[in-house]
N, C-alpha and C positions, 0 to 999 in steps of 0.2 A: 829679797823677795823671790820665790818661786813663782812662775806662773806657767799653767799648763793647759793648750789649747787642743781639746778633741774634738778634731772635724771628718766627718761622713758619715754615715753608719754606725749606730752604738747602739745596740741589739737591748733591749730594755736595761739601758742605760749602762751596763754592764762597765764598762771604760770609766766613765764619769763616777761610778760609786766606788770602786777601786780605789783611785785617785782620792774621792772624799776619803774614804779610812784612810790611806797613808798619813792625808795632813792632819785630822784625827787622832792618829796615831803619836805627830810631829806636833803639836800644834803651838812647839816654839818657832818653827819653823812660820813669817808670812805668808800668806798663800794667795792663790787665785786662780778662778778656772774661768776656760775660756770655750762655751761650747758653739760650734758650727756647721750646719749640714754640709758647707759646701766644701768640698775633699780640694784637696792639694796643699803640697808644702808652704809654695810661695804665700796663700792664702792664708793658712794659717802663721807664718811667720810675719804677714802684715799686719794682721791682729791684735797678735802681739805687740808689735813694735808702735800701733796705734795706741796701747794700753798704757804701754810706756809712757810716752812723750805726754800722756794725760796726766800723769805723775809729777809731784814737783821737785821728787828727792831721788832720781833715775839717772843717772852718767851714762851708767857701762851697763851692755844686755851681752848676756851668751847664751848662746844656742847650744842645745844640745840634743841627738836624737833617740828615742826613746830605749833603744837595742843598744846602744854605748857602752863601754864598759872604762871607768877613766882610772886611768896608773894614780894612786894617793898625790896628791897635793896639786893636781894639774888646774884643777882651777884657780886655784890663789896665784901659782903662778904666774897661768896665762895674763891675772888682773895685772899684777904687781909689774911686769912686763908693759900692758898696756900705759898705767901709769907713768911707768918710766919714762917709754917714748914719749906719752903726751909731756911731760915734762921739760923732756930735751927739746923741742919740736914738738908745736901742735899741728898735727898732719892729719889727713883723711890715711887711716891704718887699720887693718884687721888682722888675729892673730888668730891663730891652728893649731893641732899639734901635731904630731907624727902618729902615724896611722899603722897600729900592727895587726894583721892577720892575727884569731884563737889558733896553733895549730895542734892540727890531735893526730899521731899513731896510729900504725893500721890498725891494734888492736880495739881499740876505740871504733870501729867501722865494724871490725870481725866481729865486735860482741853485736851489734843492732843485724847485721845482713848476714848471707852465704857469704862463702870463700870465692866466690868467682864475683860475685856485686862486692863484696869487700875492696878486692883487690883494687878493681877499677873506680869506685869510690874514693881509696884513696889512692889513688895516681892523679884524678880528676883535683883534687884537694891540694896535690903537691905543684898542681901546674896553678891554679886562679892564684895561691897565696903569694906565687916569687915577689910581686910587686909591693907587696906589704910585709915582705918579711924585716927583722928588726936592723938584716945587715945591707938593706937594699936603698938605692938610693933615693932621697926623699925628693918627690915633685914641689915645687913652688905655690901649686895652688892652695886654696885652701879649702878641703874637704866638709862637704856639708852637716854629717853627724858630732861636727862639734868646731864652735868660732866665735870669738867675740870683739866688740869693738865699741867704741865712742856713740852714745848713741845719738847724738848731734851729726856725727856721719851717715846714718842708716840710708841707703836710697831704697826707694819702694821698689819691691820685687814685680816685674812683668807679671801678668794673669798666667794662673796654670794653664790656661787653655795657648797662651802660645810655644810651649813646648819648651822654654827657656828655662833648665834645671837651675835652683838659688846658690848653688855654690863655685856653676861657672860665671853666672852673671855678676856675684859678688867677687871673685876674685877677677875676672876681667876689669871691673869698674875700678877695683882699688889698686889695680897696676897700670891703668891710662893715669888716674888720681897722681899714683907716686910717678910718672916717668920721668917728668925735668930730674929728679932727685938722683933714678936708679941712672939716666945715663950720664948724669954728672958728677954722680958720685959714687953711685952702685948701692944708694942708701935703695933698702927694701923696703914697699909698703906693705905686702902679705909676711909676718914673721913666724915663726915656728919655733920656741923657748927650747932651748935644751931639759931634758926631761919632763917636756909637758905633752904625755903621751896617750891615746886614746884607744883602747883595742878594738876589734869589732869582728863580729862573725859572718861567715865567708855563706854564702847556698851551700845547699847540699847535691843540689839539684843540678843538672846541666840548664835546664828548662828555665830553671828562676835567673841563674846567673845570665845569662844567653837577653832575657827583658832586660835585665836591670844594667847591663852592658850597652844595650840599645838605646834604651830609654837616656845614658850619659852621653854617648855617642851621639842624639842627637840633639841633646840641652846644651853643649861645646857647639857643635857644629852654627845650632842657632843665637850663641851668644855671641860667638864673632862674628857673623853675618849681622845682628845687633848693631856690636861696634864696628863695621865696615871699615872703615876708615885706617882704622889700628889694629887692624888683622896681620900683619908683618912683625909689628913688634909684638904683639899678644903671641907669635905664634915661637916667636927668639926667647920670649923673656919666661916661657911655663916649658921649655925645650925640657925632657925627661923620656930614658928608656922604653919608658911604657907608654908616651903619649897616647892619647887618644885620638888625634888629630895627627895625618900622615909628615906634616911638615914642621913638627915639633922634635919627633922621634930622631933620641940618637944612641949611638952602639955601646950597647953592654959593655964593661970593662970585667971581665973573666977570663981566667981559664983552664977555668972549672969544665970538664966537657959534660957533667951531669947539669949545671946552670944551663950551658950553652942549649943543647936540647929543651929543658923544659921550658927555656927563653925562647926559642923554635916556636916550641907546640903553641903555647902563650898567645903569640903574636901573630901566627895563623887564624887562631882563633880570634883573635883582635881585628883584625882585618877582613875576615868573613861580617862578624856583627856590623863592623863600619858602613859596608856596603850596605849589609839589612839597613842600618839605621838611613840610610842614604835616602831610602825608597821613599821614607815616612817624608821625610824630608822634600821631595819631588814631592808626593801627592798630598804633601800639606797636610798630613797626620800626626797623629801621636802614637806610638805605641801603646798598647792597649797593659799597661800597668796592674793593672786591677786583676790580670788573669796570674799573674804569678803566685808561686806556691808559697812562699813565705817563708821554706823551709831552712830556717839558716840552723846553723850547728853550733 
């Protein structure tokens, strides 16, 4: 069964009739729609997950977000995967997949902009994607635009209003869940399939990337402050290049001196957002989400 929850805003219905023709269109496809004024992901992914457990024929839910683009077969995969492990061991587990930057050529910029926005468009492109490129090292967590798991494990998602993004608080929970496992064995409860790959489009924008950096920067920040406790090993056990959190981060294996710089530039800019995101954080804000451009590529 599909089911698909639109929440906030839906300009005479516009969203919602879309959706109707698709399954119209599908209508071997199960369906189900879920509409809701109130905006945030977590919100809507509880809805969801309430819809579910209302079902009698529901195991496995996966999420996925709307702008995704999935490598063929990654869903069966990810299942057949899940199954697996529940098989071997029934474990509280969540499964992910590897996350690729779309990447495009300058010409691809030259054709839409001038040659002076061209340029710097794509330089700004060649620096946000290093971390999602397909030769780049994959982080442990597991990323919100697409994850699935046992639905008998779901835990309910914090309120959007406390600023805790769903894909740290879920992959924090499910690596407290596995940890007798991972330090006794190194068995992983966040998995990632070989070949079960999900692409996705990067901002165009410096403007939109710059929120939507923040807004992660500060949904991690509040997830381990969440799990207080198990902030030392949350912060050992999701250790990656590109951490988002200062105490995670560890050094590039390059030496490439074109890597090394745009690894540079990167992380500068990683480190500017953190502190923004810092501020929200002190004055018990949210970044204001709603103003970004949307403009992905």
């Amino acid at each position: 069964m599909v089911v698909v929850c639109i929440n906030g805003e839906d300009e005479n219905n516009k969203t919602e009739k879309e959706v109707n023709k698709f399954f119209l269109d599908h209508n071997e496809i199960p369906s189900h729609i879920i509409v809701t004024k109130k905006v945030g992901k977590n919100n809507a992914i509880n809805r969801i997950v309430e819809f579910a457990k209302k079902m009698d024929d529901i195991e496995i839910v996966h999420f996925f977000d709307d702008d995704v683009i999935l490598e063929k077969g990654t869903l069966l995969i990810n299942i057949e995967e899940l199954i697996k492990e529940e098989n071997i061991k029934s474990r509280p587990l969540i499964i992910g997949s590897a996350f690729i930057a779309v990447g495009y050529s300058f010409s691809f910029f030259y054709r839409k902009y001038s040659f002076f926005r061209a340029v710097l468009s794509w330089i700004f492109h060649n620096i946000i994607i290093q971390p999602y490129l397909l030769e780049a090292e994959r982080p442990r967590f597991c990323e919100g635009p697409s994850f699935g798991l046992y639905l008998k494990y779901f835990p309910t998602l914090p309120a959007d209003e406390v600023g805790i993004t769903d894909d740290a608080f879920l992959s924090d929970f499910f690596a407290i869940k596995g940890k007798a496992d991972y330090l006794q064995n190194r068995m992983l409860s966040i998995i990632k399939p070989a070949n079960s790959i999900s692409y996705i489009k990067v901002p165009s924008s410096f403007k939109e990337w710059k929120m939507q950096q923040i807004r992660i920067h500060a949904g991690i920040e509040r997830a381990f402050s969440y799990f207080g406790s198990e902030r030392k090993f949350l912060e050992e056990y999701f250790s990656w290049n590109y951490a988002f959190n200062k105490k995670s981060r560890t050094n590039l294996q390059t030496k490439s001196l074109l890597k090394i710089i745009l690894y540079s530039i990167y992380m500068h800019l990683h480190e500017k957002n953190r502190k923004y995101a810092e501020r929200f954080i002190i004055k018990n804000q949210l970044p204001r989400w709603s103003i970004a451009e949307s403009t992905k590529i």
